[in-house]
Structures are given as C-alpha cells and as structure tokens.
Steps between C-alpha positions, in 0.01 A plus 500: 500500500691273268184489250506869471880530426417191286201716302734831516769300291228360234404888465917548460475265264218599252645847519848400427337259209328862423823616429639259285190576258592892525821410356380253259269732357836693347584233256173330437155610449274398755132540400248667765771587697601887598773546641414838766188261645753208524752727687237617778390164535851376561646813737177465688507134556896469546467827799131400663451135436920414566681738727165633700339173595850310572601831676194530710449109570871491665406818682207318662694199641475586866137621463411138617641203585361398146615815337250718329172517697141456335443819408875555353386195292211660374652802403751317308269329372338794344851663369600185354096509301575825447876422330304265269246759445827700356672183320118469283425874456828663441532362148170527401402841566795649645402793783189457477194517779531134575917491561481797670228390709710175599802725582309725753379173631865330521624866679177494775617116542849612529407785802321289703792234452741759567311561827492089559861584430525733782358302763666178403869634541447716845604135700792601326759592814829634258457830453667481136254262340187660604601856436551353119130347567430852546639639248456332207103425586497907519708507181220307372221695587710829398567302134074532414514846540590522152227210358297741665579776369467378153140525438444932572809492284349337193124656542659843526704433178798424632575148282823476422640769644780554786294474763332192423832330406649622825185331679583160318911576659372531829309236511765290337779666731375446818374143389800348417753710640263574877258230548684211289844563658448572809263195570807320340745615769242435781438141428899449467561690816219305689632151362888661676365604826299180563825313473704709678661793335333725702424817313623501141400835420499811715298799516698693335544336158155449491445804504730582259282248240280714565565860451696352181174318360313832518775777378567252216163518352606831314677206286185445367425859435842602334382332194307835424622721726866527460559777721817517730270515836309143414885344399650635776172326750540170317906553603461523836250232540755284274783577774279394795334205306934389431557534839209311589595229256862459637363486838237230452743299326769518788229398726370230322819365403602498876149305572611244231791428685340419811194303382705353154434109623091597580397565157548337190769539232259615238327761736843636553559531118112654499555771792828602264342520185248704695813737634642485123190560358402837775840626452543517061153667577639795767804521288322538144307769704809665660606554143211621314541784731736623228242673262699336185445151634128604642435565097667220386245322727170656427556438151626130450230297611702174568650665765172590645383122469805405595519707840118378585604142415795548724282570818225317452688178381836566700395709802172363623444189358859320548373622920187306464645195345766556823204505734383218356745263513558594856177420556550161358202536201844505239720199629832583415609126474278415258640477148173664368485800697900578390438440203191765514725748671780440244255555201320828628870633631631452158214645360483824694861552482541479067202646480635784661826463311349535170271783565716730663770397192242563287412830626901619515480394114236690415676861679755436330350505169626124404147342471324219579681145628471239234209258541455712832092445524594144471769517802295692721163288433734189527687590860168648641364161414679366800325662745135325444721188494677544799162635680302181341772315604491587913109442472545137394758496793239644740256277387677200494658602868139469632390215317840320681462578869082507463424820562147673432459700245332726686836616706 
C-alpha cells in the first residue's frame, strides 16, 4: 500500500513540476512547449495519477490484511500505465486518439476499482463511513456521465458549445466536489470511529453533502445561463452545502477533542487545513450566488484557478497527507517530513494569496502585480519542493527500519 501512495505522490509531483513550467512559460519562451497540451497533461495527472490512486489505495486498506488484493493491484497497475500514457501524449498531440484512448482505459480501471472499492469497505460496521463509501464511489460513477457524453456531442457538432462545456462541469463537479470529497470524509471518519469516536457524522449531514453537491452544479451552468431559476438552484444548494459545512466541522472538531493525543500534531494541522480549505470553497460558492459576484467570477480567471487550486490543494490533498501520517508512511518527527509539509503548506497558501489578489486587481481595473509571473512561478515552486522533499523522507524512512520496497 505504501508503494502506491509512494507512486501517487511521484505523479503529484511531476504534475505540480508541470505547473511550475505553465507559469514559467509567461516570462520566458520555452521552445516545443504549448501551453493547452501542458495544462491537460498536468490537470490529468495532478486528479488521476494524485488524488485517485492515493484516494482509492487508502480506501482498500481493509480489503486484506495486506491491503489491496491482487487484482486491485492490477488494476492500479493499469491506471497508473494509463496516467503515464496521459503524462507522454497530452503534450504531444493533445486530445488525440491515443490520450483519449488511455483516459477511457484509466475510467474502465477506475469502475472496476470503484467496485474493489465497494467490497473492500462493507467490513465497515459505522454506518457514517460506509454510507460516504457509498456515496462518493456512486458520485464517481455519476461524474463519467459527462466524459461520456462528450463524444455524440462533438460528432453531432456540438464542439465548443454549452453542452459540451457543461459535460466537462459535470464531470469536474461531481469529481472533485462528489467522488474526491466524499472519499475524503470517509477515510477521516473511518480513522475516528476505529479509535473511538463512535460516529462522527450522521445521516443527516450526509445527506445534506449530498443534495448540496448536486443542486450546486447549476454553478457550473450560470456561466451561460444567467437566469434567476439556475441562481436561485445553486442558492439553495449553497444553504444546505453551509449547513453541511458547519455541521461537519462541529463534529469533527468534537472528534479532535477526544482522540487529540492518538494522532499526530501535523495530521491535526492537515485535517484543519482540510476544514479551512472545504470551507473558503462553500463560502466563495455561497457568494457567487449573488449574480454580480457570479460575473466577477466567470470572467477573472485567477479566481477560477484559484478556487480549483483551493480544493484540490487545500481540500483533498491536505486529507491525504492527514491519512498518511496517521498511517505512519509521513513520520511527523522527522525533520524531513516537516519540513516537506512546511514547504507545500506555504506553497498552497501564497499561491492562493497571490492569485486571488491578483484576480481582485484585475476587477478593479488596477492591473497586473509587479513582477507577478515571477511571484506566482516563484511560490508555486514550493510545492514540487516540498512534495520532492516528503519522497526523500519516505524513502529514506524505509531504507532506516529495512523495509521492502515492495510494501
């Protein structure tokens, strides 16, 4: 299990190295490189090669005694081939037949896993953690509906149009803010109610998270449909998804204070970042409910970045990073591995500074941030560094105690 979390974070790592060139490319010329081709290669290995295979090898832990059984191995064997099939093609050709033949294969891989998924977590005896099993590996499945979709779309004509960018939201909404999320809360929840906190979440804020995940897809269509009916869907589902919010955070703040001295200081500091990270993102949504602020951010692109970065980097990934160091693959103690944390912390949190500055700036009307490509490519830097920098710690964490590599 550890080598897979091990390979997910060397796949976190290109991408976020990915990113770093995507920024670079503003103030220097960088022959052979385009910068759309880059992009898809770094969104798709940052979302399948990162937060899927970490996300799914945590979810397999009690599948075995071992963790992940042969065949899970196998099929991540063939998403992680097929993640490198996407890291090669993407700047080359773009969408072309071979990356979007190694996408179909990463989404089979990723139904059959979510199945793997399914059996693995029904030994699961709280009723909160598996129902967020449930949920987010039906999220999952409900998320390729729109990958789907995408290929009548483009032979009928429809390129470009609403539909197939509404196709491309869906997917993306029910990704991130379905599968990604909820997976997040279920491996926190399971990690609470093995040591005691009995049920962290109840049935009905779950359900909550959801009803509030799917009204508040009409986010994603008020970009180009700005009537009062889609606003006033994305409103309610902003309510519920507040409540939600506040409700998950009183209950895992309550877990926290029973089970403080079982985990880590840095997995504490993780799990908040995680809570900080979730709830900029409902609020930010809660407020582009206001068609003047919904405009403001459809237009401004940082904010856009900046609101992906925010639950990709803050949301989900500060969770996995928890779940690892409570599973002891991140040792706290070491010097390394908070020095790792520290770097990609800092990172994520001035890169968000800067972009969402940036973006106020340029609503405003005062322009760009002096030397601001340079900022931004320089803080962003830290986050290869501080991923780079837990490998080493990994690696030299095996090499000390002796273990395989193999584990």
């Amino acid at each position: 299990m550890r080598r897979w979390f091990n390979i997910a974070l060397i796949n976190f790592g290109i991408a976020a190295l990915l990113g770093c060139v995507l920024r670079a490319i503003y103030i220097w010329e960088i022959p052979f490189v385009r910068f759309k081709p880059l992009l898809n290669a770094h969104s798709h290995v940052a979302m399948l090669g990162w937060a899927f295979i970490a996300m799914v090898v945590f979810l397999l832990q009690d599948e075995t005694e071992k963790g992940p059984s042969r065949l899970s191995n196998i099929l991540l064997a063939v998403a992680q081939i097929a993640v490198v099939g996407m890291l090669v093609g993407f700047p080359i050709q773009s969408y072309g037949t071979f990356t979007i033949a190694v996408s179909v294969l990463h989404m089979l891989a990723g139904y059959w896993l979510g199945i793997q998924v399914w059996k693995a977590t029904r030994s699961w005896q709280a009723k909160g953690s598996r129902l967020l099993v449930r949920m987010a590996v039906v999220l999952m499945f409900l998320s390729t509906v729109g990958t789907w979709a995408l290929g009548p779309i483009i032979s009928n004509g429809g390129f470009g149009t609403e539909l197939y960018y509404w196709s491309i939201q869906f997917y993306l909404h029910f990704q991130l803010n379905g599968w990604f999320w909820f997976g997040a809360l279920a491996l926190w929840s399971r990690w609470a109610e093995t040591h005691g906190a009995g049920q962290v979440l109840d049935r009905f804020t779950i359900r909550l998270w959801l009803i509030s995940v799917v009204l508040t897809f009409a986010l994603a269509v008020a970009w180009s449909e700005r009537h009062w009916t889609v606003y006033t869907v994305n409103s309610i589902g902003v309510v519920l998804q507040l409540w939600a919010g506040w409700r998950t955070a009183k209950a895992i703040l309550n877990a926290q204070k029973m089970l403080y001295d079982k985990a880590p200081l840095w997995a504490w500091r993780c799990v908040t970042y995680s809570l900080i990270g979730m709830g900029l993102k409902v609020v930010m949504q809660a407020a582009v409910a206001i068609p003047q602020v919904a405009i403001m951010a459809f237009t401004v692109r940082n904010f856009v970045i900046g609101f992906i970065h925010l639950n990709t980097l803050g949301a989900i990934s500060m969770m996995l990073f928890a779940m690892a160091l409570l599973r002891g693959w991140i040792v706290s103690t070491s010097a390394a591995a908070r020095i790792g944390l520290a770097l990609f912390t800092a990172g994520m949190l001035l890169m968000e500074g800067v972009l969402f500055l940036q973006g106020l700036l340029f609503w405003i009307g005062w322009g760009t941030i002096p030397g601001y490509y340079a900022i931004i490519l320089g803080v962003s830097m830290l986050l290869p560094a501080g991923i780079i920098t837990l490998l080493v710690h990994g690696w030299r964490e095996r090499a000390k105690v002796g273990m395989p590599v193999e584990q």
